[in-house]
N, C-alpha and C positions, 0 to 999 in steps of 0.2 A: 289275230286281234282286229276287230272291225274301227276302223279309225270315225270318230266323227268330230265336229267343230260346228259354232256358232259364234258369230259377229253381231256386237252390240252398237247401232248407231244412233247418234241422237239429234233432234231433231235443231238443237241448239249447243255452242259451248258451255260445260257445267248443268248438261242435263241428266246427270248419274250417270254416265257410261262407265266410266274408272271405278265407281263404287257397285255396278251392277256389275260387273266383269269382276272386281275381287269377292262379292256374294256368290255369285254362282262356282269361281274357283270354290271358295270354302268348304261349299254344300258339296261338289264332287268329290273333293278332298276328304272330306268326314264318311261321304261313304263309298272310300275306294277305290276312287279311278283314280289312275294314272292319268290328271291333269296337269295343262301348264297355259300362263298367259301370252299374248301377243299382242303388240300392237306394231305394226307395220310400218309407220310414221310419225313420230310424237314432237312437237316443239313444245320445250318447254325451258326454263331454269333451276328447274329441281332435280337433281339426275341423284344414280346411287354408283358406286365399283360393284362390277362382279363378281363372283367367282374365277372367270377367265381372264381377267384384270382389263375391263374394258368399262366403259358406261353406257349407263341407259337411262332412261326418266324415271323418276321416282313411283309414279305409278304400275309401274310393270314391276319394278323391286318389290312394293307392298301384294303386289296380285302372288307375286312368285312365293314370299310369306304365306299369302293363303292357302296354296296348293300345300304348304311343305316341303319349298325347293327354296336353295340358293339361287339368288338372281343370276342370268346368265347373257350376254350379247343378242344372242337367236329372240331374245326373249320383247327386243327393241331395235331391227334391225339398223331403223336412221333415225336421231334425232339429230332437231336443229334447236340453236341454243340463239336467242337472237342477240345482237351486238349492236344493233340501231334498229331505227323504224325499219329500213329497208333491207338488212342483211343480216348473217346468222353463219354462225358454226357449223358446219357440215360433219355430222359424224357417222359412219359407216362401220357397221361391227364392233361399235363402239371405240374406234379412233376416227380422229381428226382427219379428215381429207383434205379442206378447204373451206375457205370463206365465199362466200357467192351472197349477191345481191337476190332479190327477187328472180327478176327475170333473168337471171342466171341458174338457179335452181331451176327453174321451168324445163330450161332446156338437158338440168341434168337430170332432170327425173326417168327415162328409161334406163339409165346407168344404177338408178338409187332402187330403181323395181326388180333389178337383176338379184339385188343385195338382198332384198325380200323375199322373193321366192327361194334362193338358196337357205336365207333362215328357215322360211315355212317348210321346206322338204325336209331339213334337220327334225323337226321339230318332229314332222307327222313321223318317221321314224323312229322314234321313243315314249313316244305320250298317245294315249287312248283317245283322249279328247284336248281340242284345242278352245279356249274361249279368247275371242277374238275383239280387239274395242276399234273402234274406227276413230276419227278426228274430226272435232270441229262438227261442220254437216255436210250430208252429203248433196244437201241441194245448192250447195254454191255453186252459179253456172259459169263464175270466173275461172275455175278451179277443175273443171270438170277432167279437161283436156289432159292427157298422160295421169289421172289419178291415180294413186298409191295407195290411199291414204282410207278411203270407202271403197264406195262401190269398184272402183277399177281392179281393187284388189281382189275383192267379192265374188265379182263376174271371171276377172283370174283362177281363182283356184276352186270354184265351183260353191262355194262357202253361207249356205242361209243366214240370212239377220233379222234381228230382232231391232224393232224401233224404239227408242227411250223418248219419252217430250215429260218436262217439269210443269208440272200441273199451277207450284205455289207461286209462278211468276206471270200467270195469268194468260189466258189464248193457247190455251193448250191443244183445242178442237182445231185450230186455225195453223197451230205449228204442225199439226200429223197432218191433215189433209194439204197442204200447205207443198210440204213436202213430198209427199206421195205423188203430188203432180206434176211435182217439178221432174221426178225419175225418169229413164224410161222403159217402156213397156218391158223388159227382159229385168231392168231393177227391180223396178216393183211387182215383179212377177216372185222375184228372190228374198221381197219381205215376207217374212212368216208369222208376223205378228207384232204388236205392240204391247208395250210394257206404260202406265203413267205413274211418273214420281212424284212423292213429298206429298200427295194428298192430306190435308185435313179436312172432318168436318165427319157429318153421315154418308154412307158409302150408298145409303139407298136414294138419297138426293141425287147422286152423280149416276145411277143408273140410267133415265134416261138419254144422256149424253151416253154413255157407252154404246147400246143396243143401236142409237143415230151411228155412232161411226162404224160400229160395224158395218150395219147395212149401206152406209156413204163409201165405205171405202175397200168392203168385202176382206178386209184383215182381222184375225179375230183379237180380244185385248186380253191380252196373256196374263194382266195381273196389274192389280192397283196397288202401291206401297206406301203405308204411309209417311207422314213427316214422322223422320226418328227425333227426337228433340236431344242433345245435349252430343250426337252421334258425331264421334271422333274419325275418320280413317285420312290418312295422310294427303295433303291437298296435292292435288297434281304440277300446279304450277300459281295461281291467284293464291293473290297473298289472303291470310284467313279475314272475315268480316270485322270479327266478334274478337276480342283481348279477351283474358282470363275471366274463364265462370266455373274454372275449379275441373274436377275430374265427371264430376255428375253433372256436370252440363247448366247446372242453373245452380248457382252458388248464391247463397243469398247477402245481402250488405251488414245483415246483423256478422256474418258468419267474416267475413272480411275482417271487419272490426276488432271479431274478437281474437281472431289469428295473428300469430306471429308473424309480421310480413315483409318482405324485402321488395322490393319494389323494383321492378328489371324493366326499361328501356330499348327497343330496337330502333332505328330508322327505318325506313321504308324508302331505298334507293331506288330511281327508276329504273335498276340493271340488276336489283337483289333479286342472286340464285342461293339456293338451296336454304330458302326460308322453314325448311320442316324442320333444321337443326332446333329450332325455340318449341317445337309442336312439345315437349316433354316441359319446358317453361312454362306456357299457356297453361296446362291440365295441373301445375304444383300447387295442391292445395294453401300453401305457405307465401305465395306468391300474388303479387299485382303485378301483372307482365303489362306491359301498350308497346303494340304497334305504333308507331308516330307515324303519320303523312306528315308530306309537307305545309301543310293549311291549317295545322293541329297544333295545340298550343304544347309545348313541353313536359313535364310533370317532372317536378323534381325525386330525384332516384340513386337507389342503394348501389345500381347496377346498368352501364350504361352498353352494350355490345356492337359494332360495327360487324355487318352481316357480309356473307361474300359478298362477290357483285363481278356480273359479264363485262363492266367495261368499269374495270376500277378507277382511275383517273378521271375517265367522266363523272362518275359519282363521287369522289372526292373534290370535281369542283361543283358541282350540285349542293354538296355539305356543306360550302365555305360560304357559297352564293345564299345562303339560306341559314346561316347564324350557327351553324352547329359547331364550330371552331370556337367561339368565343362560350357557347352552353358546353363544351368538353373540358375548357379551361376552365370553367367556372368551378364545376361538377369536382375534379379533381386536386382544385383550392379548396375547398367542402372536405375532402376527403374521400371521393366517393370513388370506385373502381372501375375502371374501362376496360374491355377487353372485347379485343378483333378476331372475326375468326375469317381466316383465307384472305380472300380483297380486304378486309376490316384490318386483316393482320396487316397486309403491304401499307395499308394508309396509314397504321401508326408510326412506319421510320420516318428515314431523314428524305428517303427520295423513291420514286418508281421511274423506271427506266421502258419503254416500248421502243427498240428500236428496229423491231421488225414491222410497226405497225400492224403488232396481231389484234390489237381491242381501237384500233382508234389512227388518228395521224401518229408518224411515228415522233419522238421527241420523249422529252421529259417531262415529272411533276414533283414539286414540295412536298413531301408527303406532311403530319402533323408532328413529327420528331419527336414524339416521345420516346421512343427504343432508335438504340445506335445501329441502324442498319440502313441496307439500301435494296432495293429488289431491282431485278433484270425480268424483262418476261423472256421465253425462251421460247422455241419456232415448238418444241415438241411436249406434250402434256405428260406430269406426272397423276397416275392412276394406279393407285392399290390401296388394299386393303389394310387394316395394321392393329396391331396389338401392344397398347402402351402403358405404361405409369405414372400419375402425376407425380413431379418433381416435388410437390409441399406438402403433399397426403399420401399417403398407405390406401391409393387406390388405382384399380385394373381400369382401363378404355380400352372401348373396342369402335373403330375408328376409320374412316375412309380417307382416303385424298385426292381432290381433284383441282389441280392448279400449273397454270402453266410457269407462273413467276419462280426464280429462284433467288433467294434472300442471302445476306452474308453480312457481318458485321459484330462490331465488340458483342450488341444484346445477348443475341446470339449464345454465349458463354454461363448466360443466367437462365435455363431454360424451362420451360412449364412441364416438356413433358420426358420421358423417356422411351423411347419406341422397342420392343424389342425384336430383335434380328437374328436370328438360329442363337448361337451360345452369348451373344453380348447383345450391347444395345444401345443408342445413340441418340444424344440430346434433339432437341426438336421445340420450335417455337425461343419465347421469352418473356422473361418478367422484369421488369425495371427493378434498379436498387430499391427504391422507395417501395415496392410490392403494391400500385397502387394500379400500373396497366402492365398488360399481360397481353400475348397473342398465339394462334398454333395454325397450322394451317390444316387440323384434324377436324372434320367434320364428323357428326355423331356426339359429340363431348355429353351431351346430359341426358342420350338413348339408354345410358345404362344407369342404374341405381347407386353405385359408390362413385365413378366419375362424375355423375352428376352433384351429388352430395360435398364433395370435394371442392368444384367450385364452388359452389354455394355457401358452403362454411370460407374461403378465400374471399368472397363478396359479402360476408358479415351472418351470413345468417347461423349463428349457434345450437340451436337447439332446431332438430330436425326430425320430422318423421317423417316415418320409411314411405319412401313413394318408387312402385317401380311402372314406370313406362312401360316398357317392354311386355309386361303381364297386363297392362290397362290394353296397347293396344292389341294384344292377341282375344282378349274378353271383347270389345269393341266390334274385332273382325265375326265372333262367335255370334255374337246379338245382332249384330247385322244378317248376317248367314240366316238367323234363326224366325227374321223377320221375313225376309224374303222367299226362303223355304215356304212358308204359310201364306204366302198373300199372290205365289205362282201358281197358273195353271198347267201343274206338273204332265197331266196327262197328254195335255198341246205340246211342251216340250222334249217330253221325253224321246222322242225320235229322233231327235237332232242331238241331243248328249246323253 
């Protein structure tokens, strides 16, 4: 088997690399190679479980979807999850190592390049082709030194790349060349081309620009793609722009109106991980989802949710600092229904306990006391996978967990869900007497079509149509694939995959 591999960098954060890297898995996937994705270094707050029962960032779970594999460790050797401006969760193989400040990481990075290459040898030992995404840019020259993340890894393992720069945020000439200078000579020897995203307009306007950079920068441009408008695939880690415009991407205000709607509420904490759980809220045709910042006015709602979050107690005094304690009581003198999921969950008891100082100083916090419990964080992370039923519907979840806190208390006893575990199977989460808030610490809740459904008839909405996620984002991955197929110079790439 001839191994090959290509690395996607981009010339800015959020210049397609995570969505150019699950196009290309796709495209290989449909015609038969034996691929898989990588990405060497990922910080982010959106992670998934594996297969192996580890984590990784969510965009390497969605790339591994693409291929037609279970996510797996190898697949995200380190991610850093951050916990402040300056510090972050260290995870290796998908467990916890430690906590390190910046310049602490600096100096663990050949320890963290060990952990990479030993994924990347796994890897080329099973898979045909590797598509590779790099971080961030690689022309940071703060960053340069022990890199893992780009080029260092690149120059490592022998690995060509391709350059991604996003066309619709303007100076797109000025980021490729920009870049390319910053390299050096041995880098930019190892670019084999550029790719430019989100174009709009006439492609024959933009041809002069092309032919210039070619001949400016002797790379050739592997392919223009345009803007997809309404194009869903799972965010990496930035919270989405845009609240709901429906499943087709541009949903109109008659079409609102005339829909059945429930009206579902997030916060937007400055420590909210795993914000894709709503990605299936967002896309429900039946729905008015918002994001709230904190500069955003509230919008009164059927459904209010408190989202994880990397440093729960911080965000919990964030929420209080910011009125959201007296909009929850209000909300639920109304009638209206709350429910937490993971950190959201902790902040509904009576207290959170950190006394190991894993998220913060170590001490305690009030939590909002609506469920009789208290949480502990604990030095060691729970991560698996899991298979449940909600406790008030006649329906299946399929479901992750990643939290370190462990909870305990009367709520407890009223539980939302049922997990199942070989021949039995064991309460999980809680719902108050009054059935008004609810918490689980299951991430996934509304991935699937009767889970989802479940809540949502719990949160008021009766009359439902069938919506499955699951199937939107696999058509989503397919229509991306099927754009990007067409708008690459296959013949330029084919020698690299």
């Amino acid at each position: 088997m001839t191994f090959k591999s290509l690395m996607v960098q981009g010339t800015t954060s959020d210049a397609g690399k995570s969505t150019l890297v699950a196009a290309l898995c796709r495209i290989l996937y449909r015609r038969g190679v034996r691929v898989a994705p990588f990405k060497p270094q990922n910080m982010a707050l959106n992670s998934a479980v594996t297969v192996d029962g580890g984590e990784i960032g969510r965009a390497q779970a969605v790339q591994a979807f693409a291929c037609g594999l279970e996510p797996h460790t190898d697949m995200n050797p380190v991610l850093l999850k951050p916990n402040s401006d300056t510090g972050c969760q260290v995870i290796i193989h998908g467990k916890v190592v430690c906590n390190l400040e910046a310049t602490g990481y600096h100096a663990y990075k050949p320890t963290a390049m060990r952990a990479v290459l030993t994924s990347w040898q796994r890897l080329q030992s099973q898979y045909a082709c590797i598509v590779v995404e790099g971080a961030g840019s690689p022309a940071e020259i703060n960053l340069r030194d022990n890199d893992i993340a780009n080029m260092g890894f690149a120059e490592a393992v022998d690995c060509p790349v391709v350059l991604i720069a996003d066309i619709d945020r303007g100076g797109v000439f000025a980021h490729i060349v920009g870049t390319l200078a910053l390299l050096s000579e041995s880098e930019r020897a190892r670019v084999v081309g550029v790719v430019i995203n989100r174009f709009r307009g006439d492609i024959a306007l933009l041809q002069p620009g092309l032919d210039w950079l070619q001949q400016e920068t002797g790379k050739p441009v592997l392919g223009v793609i345009p803007y997809l408008h309404g194009m869903h695939i799972e965010a990496e880690d930035a919270v989405p722009r845009t609240n709901n415009t429906g499943a087709s991407g541009q949903r109109s205000q008659q079409s609102i109106a005339e829909a059945k709607r429930l009206v579902v509420v997030v916060p937007v904490l400055p420590h909210i991980s795993n914000h894709t759980d709503f990605d299936a809220l967002r896309l429900h045709p039946q729905l008015d989802f918002h994001f709230v910042k904190v500069n955003e006015a509230i919008p009164a709602a059927d459904l209010i949710i408190l989202p994880g979050s990397k440093n729960v107690r911080g965000d919990l005094d964030f929420l209080r600092t910011h009125g959201w304690e007296q909009v929850l009581s209000r909300h639920l003198r109304y009638g209206g229904k709350v429910l937490g999921i993971c950190g959201g969950f902790q902040m509904l008891g009576r207290l959170i306990h950190d006394p190991y100082a894993i998220e913060g100083e170590a001490g305690s916090s009030a939590g909002f006391g609506w469920l009789d419990m208290e949480t502990t964080l604990e030095q060691s992370k729970q991560l698996r996978q899991v298979a449940a039923t909600l406790a008030f519907a006649d329906a299946q979840v399929s479901g992750y967990e990643i939290h370190m806190g462990v909870s305990a208390g009367n709520a407890l006893q009223n539980p939302a869900l049922y997990i199942a575990d070989g021949q039995t199977s064991h309460p999980e989460g809680a719902i108050s007497m009054d059935n008004q808030v609810a918490g689980t610490y299951l991430h996934g809740l509304f991935d699937h079509a009767q889970s989802c459904a479940g809540w949502l008839q719990w949160a008021g909405l009766q009359e439902q149509d069938i919506f499955d996620y699951e199937q939107l984002r696999s058509n989503e991955l397919d229509r991306l694939a099927d754009c990007v197929e067409q708008h690459l110079d296959w013949s330029k790439l084919a020698q690299y995959i």
